[in-house]
MARTI-784767 format. One record per residue: residue in three letters; chain; y, x, z of N, C-alpha, C in turn. Coordinates in Angstrom, 2 decimals, decimal comma. Each point is the difference from the previous one (the first is absolute). Layout:
! MARTI-784767
('ala'; 'A'; (Y; X; Z); (Y; X; Z); (Y; X; Z)) ...
//
This chain:
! MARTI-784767
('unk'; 'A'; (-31,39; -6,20; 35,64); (-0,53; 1,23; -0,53); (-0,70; -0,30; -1,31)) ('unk'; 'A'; (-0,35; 1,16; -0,74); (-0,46; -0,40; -1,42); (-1,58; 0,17; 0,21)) ('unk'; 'A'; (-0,80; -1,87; -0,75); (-1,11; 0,51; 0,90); (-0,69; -0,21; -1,70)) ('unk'; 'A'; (-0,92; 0,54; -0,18); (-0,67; 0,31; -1,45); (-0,66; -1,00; -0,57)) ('unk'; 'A'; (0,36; -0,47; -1,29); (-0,23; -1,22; -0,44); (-1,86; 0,04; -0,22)) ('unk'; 'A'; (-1,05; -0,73; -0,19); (-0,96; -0,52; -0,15); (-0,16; 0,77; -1,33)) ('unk'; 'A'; (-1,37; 1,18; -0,19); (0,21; 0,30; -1,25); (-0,72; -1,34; -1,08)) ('unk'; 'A'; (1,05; 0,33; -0,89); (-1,01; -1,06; -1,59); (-0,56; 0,43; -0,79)) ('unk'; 'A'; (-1,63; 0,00; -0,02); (-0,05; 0,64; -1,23); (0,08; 0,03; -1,20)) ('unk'; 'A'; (1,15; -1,50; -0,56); (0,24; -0,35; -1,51); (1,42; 0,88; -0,76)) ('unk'; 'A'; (0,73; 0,87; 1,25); (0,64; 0,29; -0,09); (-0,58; 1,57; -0,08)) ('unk'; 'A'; (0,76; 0,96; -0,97); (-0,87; 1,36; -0,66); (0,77; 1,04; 0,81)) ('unk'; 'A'; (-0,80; 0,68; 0,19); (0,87; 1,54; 0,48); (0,12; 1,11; -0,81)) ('unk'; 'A'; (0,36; 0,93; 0,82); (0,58; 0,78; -1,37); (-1,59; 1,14; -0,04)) ('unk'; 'A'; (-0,83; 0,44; 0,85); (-1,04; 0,41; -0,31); (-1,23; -0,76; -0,97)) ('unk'; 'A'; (0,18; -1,25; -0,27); (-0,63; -0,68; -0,90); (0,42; 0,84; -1,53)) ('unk'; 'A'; (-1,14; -0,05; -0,63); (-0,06; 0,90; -1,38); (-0,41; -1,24; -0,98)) ('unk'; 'A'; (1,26; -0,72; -0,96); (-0,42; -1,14; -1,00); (-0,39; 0,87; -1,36)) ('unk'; 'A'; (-0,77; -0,80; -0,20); (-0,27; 0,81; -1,48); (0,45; -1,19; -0,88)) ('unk'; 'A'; (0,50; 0,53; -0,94); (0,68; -0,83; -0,87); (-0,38; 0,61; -1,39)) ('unk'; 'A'; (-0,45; -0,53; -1,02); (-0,29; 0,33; -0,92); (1,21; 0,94; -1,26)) ('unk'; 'A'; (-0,03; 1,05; -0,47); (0,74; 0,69; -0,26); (0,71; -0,56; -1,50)) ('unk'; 'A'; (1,19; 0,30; -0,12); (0,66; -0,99; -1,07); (1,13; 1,39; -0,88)) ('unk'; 'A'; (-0,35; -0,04; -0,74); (0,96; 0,63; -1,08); (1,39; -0,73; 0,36)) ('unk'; 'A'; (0,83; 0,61; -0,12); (1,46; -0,30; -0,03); (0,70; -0,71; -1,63)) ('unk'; 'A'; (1,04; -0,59; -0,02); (-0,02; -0,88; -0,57); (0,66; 0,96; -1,37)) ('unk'; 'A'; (-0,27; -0,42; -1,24); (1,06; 0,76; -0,68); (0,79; 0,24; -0,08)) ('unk'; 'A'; (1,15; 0,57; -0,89); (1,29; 0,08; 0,02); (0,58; -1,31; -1,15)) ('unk'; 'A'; (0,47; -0,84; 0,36); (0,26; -1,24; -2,06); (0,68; 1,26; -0,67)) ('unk'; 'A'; (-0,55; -0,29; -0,83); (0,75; 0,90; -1,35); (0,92; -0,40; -0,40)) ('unk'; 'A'; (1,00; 0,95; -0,63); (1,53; -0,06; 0,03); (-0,04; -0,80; -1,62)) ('unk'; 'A'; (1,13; -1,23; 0,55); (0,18; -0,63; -1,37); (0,30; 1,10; -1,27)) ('unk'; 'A'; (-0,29; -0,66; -1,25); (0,13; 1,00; -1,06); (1,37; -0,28; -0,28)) ('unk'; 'A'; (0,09; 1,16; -0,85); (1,76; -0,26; -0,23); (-0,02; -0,63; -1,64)) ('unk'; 'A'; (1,16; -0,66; -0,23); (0,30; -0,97; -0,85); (-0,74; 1,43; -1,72)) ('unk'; 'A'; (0,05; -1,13; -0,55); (-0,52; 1,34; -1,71); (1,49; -0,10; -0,36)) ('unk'; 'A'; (0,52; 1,29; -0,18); (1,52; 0,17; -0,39); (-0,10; 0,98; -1,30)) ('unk'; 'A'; (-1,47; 0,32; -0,70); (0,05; 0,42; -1,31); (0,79; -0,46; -1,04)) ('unk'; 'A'; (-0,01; -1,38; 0,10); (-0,10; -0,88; -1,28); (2,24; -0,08; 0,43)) ('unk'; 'A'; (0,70; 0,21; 0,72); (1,58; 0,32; 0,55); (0,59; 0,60; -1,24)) ('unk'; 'A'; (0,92; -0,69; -0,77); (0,88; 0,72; -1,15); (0,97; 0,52; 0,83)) ('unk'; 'A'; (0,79; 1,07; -0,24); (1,50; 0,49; 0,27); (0,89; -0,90; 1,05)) ('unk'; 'A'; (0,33; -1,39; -0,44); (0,62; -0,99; 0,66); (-0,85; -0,89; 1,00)) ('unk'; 'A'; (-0,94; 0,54; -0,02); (-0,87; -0,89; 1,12); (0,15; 1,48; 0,98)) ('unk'; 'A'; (-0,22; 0,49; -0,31); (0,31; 1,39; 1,17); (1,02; -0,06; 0,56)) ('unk'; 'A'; (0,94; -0,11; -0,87); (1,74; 0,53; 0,64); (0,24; -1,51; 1,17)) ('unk'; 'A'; (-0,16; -1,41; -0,61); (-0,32; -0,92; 0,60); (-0,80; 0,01; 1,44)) ('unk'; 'A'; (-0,68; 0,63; -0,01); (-1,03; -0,08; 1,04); (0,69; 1,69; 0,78)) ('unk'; 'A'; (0,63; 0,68; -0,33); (0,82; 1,15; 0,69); (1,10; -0,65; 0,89)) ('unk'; 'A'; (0,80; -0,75; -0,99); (1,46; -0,93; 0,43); (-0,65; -0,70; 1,42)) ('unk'; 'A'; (-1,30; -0,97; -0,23); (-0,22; -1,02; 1,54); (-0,19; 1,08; 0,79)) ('unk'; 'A'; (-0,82; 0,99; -0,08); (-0,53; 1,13; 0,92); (1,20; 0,01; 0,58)) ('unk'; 'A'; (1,02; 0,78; -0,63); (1,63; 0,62; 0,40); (0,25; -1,26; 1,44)) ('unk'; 'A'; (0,26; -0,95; -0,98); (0,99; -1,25; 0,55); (-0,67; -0,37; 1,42)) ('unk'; 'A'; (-1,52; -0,08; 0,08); (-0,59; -0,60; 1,41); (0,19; 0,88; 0,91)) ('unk'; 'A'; (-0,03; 1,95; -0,50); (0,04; 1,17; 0,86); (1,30; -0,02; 0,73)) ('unk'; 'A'; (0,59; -0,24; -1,17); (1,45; 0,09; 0,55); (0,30; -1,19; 1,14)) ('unk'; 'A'; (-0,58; -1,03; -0,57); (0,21; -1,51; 1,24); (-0,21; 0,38; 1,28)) ('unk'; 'A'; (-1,22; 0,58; 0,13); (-0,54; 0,52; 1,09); (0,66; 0,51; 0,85)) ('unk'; 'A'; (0,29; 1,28; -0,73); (1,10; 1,07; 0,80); (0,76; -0,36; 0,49)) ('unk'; 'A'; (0,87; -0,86; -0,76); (1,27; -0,13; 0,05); (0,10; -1,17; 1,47)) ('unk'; 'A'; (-0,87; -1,01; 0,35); (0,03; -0,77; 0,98); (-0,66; 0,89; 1,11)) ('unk'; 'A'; (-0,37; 0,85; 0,11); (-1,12; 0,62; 0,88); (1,27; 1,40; 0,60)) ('unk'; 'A'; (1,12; 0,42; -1,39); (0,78; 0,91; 0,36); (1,66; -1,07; 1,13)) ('unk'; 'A'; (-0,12; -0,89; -0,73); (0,98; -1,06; 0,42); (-0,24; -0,68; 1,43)) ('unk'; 'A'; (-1,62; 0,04; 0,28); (-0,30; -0,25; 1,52); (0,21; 1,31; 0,93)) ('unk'; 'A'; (-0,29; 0,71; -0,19); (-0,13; 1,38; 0,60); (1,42; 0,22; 0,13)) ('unk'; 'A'; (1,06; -0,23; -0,86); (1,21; 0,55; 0,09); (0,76; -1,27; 0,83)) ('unk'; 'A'; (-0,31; -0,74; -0,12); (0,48; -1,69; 0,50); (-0,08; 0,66; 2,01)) ('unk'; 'A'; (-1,38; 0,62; 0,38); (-0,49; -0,01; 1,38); (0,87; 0,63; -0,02)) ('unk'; 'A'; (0,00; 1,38; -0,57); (0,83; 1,35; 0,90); (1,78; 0,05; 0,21)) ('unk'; 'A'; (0,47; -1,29; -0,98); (1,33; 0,32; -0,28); (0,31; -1,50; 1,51)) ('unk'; 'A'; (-0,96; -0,36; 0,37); (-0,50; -1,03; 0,95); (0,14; 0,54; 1,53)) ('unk'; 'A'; (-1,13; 1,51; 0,08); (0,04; 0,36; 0,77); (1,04; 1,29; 0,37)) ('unk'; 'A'; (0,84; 0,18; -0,66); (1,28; 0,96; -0,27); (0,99; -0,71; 0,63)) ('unk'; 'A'; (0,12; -1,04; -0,89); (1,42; -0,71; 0,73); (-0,40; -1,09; 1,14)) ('unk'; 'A'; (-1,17; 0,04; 0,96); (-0,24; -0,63; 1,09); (0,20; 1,45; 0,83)) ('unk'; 'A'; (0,17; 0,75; -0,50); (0,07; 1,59; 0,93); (1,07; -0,10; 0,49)) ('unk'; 'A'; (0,81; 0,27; -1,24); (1,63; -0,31; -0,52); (0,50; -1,16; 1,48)) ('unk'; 'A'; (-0,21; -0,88; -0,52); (0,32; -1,14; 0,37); (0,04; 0,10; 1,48)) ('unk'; 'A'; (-1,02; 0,20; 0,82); (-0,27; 0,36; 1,03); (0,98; 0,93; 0,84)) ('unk'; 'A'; (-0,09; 1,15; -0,77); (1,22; 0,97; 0,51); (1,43; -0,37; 0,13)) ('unk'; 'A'; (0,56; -0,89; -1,32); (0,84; -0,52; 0,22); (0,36; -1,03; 0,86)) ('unk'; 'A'; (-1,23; -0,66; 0,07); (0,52; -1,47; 1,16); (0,43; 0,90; 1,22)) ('unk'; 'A'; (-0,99; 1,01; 0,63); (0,22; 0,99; 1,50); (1,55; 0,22; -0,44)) ('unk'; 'A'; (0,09; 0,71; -0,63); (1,47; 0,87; -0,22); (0,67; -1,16; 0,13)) ('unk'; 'A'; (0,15; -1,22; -0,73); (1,00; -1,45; -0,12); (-0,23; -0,08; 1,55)) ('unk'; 'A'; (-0,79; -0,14; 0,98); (-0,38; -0,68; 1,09); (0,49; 0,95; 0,98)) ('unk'; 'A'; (0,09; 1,07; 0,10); (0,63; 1,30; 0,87); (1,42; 0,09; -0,15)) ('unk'; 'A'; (0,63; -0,69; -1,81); (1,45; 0,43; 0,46); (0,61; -1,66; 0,36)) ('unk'; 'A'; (-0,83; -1,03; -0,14); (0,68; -1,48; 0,05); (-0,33; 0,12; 1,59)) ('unk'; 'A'; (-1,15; 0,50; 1,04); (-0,20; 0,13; 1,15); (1,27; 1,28; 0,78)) ('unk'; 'A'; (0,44; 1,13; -0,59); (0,90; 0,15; 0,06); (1,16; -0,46; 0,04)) ('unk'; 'A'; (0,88; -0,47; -1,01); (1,14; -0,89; -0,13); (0,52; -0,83; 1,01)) ('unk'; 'A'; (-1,88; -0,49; -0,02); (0,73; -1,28; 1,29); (-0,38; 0,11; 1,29)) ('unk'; 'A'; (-0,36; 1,20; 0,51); (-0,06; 0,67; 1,39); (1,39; 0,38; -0,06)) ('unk'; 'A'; (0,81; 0,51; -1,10); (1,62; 0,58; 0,22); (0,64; -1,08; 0,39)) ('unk'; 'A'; (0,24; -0,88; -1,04); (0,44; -1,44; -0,27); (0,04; -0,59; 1,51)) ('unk'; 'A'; (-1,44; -0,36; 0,49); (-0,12; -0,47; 1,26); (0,78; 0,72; 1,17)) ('unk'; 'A'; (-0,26; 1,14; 0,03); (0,70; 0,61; 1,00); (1,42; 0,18; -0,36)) ('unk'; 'A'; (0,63; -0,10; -1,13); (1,25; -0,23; 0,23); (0,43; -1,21; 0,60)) ('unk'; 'A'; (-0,35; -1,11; -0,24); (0,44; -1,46; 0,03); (-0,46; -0,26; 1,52)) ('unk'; 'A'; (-1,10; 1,01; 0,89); (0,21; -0,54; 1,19); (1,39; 1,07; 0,72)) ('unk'; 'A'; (-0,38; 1,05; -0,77); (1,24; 0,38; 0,73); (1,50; 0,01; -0,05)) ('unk'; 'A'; (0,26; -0,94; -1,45); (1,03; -0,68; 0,13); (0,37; -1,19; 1,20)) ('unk'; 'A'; (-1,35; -0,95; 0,15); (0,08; -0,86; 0,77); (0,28; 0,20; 1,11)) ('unk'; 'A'; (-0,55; 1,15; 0,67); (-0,23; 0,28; 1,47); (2,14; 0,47; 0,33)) ('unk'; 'A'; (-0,06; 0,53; -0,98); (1,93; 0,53; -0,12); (0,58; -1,26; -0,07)) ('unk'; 'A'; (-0,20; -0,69; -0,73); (0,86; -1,22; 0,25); (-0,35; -1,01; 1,15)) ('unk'; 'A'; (-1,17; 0,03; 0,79); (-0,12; -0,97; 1,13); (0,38; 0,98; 1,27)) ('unk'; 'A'; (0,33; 1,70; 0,15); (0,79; 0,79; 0,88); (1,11; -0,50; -0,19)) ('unk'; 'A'; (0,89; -0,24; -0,97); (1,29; 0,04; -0,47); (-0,24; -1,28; 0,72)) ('unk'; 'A'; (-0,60; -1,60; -0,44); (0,47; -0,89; 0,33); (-0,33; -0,40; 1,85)) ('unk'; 'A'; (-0,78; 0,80; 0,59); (-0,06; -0,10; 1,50); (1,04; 1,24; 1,00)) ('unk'; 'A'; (0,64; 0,81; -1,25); (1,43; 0,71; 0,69); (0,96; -0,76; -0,02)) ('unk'; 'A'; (0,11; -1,16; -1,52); (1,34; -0,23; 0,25); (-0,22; -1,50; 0,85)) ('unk'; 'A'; (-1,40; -0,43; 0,51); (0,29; -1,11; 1,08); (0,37; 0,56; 1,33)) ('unk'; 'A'; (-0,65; 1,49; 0,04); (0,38; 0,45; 1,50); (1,61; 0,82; 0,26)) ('unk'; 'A'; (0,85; -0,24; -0,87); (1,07; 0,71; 0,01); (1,03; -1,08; -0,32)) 
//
């Protein structure tokens, strides 16, 4: 039976009231500054447009290439699936026919060959 442990009193309960001295919360860090892009001629812009383009596009393009990679993944495991049943229903077919012809060829030819020992 459960018999009640020895109370401790180093151990706190929950009616105990700690006072803890009160603490402001921590700031927020302030957001790095952004680069000085005053002093940018024409070709430092278009330059700095082109990497923008090229990394956005990197991005996408592996992030659109995973996403399309899963689904064309999980499409033809659908696919795939359906087809093995269908392959497996008519090859399980076939050779339920198959079989039952070939015993009942056999069974005709071992009548035939125990008529013509008894005749």
């Amino acid at each position: 039976m459960n018999q009640a442990a020895p109370f401790d009193a180093s151990i706190p309960v929950l009616t105990e009231v700690v006072s803890t001295p009160a603490t402001l919360p921590a700031a927020a860090p302030a957001p790095a500054p952004l680069p000085d892009t005053g002093g940018l001629g024409a070709a430092e812009w278009e330059q700095l447009e082109r990497r923008l383009n090229e990394k956005i596009l990197q991005q996408l393009t592996s992030r659109v290439d995973f996403v399309l990679e899963q689904r064309i993944k999980d499409s033809m495991a659908e696919v795939l699936t359906h087809a093995l049943h269908d392959l497996t229903t008519e090859i399980r077919h076939g050779l339920h026919e198959t079989i039952g012809k070939i015993v009942a060829r056999a069974v005709q030819q071992e009548i035939v060959h125990l008529q013509a020992k008894k005749g």
